[in-house]
Residue, then its C-alpha position, 0 to 999 in steps of 0.5 A: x502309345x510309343x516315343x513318337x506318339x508322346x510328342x503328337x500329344x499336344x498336336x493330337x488333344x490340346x483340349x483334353x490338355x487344356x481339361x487337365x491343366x484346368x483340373x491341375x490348376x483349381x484341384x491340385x495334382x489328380x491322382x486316381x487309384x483303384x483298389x489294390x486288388x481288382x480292375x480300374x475302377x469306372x471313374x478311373x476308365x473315364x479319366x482316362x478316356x476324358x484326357x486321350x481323347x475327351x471321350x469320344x468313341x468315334x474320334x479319328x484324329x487323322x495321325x494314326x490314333x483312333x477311338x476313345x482309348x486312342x489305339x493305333x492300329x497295330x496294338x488294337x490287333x495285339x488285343x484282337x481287335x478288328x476294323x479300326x477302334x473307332x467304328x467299334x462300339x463302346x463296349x468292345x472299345x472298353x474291353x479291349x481297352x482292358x485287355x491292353x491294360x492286362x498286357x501291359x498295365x498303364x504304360x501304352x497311354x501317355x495320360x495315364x502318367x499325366x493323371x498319375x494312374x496307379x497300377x493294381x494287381x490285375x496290371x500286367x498279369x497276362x491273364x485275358x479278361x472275360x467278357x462282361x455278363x458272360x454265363x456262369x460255369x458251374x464247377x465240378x465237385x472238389x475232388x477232395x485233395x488240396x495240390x500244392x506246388x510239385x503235383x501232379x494228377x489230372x484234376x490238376x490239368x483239369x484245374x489249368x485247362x479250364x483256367x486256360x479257357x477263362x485266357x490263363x496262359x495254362x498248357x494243362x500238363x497236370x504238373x503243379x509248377x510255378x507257372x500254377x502257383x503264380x496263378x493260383x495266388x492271383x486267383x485268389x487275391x480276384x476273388x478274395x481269397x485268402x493267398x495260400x498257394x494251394x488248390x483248395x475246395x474254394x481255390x477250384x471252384x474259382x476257376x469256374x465261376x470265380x472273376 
């Protein structure tokens, strides 16, 4: 996951190298995309873990680099992990695999490049992800006003204080600024929404008990 790693990485994994060459050499370059507008895909996740560390939960390579994700140990923090990668289950190992790729998208894992990983809206966005199967909130009723960008009231800090709950990086000062606006629209295109920039009745509720 940095300059120094890129040059273990033929010392660290030389058969999830030999796998990739293999897949070159009989498929053709492997490019693996998910949608446009949600997470990687399953299938992309297990490329991804076949090539770091050829999908070992429990790997220690002994420089540094633990689990399937192949963590070092100050980014596993950086996602709030704790022990080391590599005594943690799968599950938590997938989440904070997730949480690194909402921070930072695909540029911390070298075999990313090397599959030709392509980046979708989620990437970067700096939007905490929730956990798998965790309960359903069920929305407070719509309070009636559509707000748009320069508003201000409390239904729109409850808006943003319950966003900040879900990993939003909301203050829920009940101002309608860009800060809102940038993440109204990406709540909207998780959830299908048509992008209009506004919080509507459905744009509310996804707040709740959208993804």
């Amino acid at each position: 996951m940095s300059t120094e790693r890129r040059r273990a990485w033929s010392l660290r994994r030389p058969l999830a190298a030999i796998a990739v060459c293999g897949l070159l050499a009989v498929g053709g370059a492997v490019a693996i995309s998910a949608p446009a507008d949600a997470d990687p895909s399953a299938n992309t996740w297990y490329q991804l873990r076949l090539c770091e560390s050829s999908n070992n939960y429990s790997i220690n390579t002994g420089n540094g680099y633990y689990g399937a994700y192949q963590f070092d140990l100050p980014t596993w923090r950086s996602v709030r992990g704790t022990g080391y990668p590599n005594q943690n289950p799968p599950s938590e190992q997938d989440y904070r695999a997730l949480a690194l790729y909402r921070m930072r998208g695909w540029e911390p894992w070298t075999c990313a490049q090397i599959l030709g990983l392509r980046e979708d809206s989620d990437a970067g966005s700096g939007v905490w992800p929730p956990r798998p199967g965790g309960p359903t909130t069920k929305a407070p009723p719509w309070p009636g006003v559509q707000y748009f960008f320069g508003n201000f009231g409390p239904h729109i800090r409850q808006w943003q204080l319950q966003m900040r709950k879900r990993g939003y990086p909301f203050q829920g000062t009940g101002y309608f600024g860009t800060t809102t606006l940038k993440y109204v629209k990406i709540l909207q295109q998780r959830n299908g929404l048509h992008v209009v920039g506004f919080i509507g009745p459905k744009t509310w509720a996804a707040a709740w008990t959208g993804r």
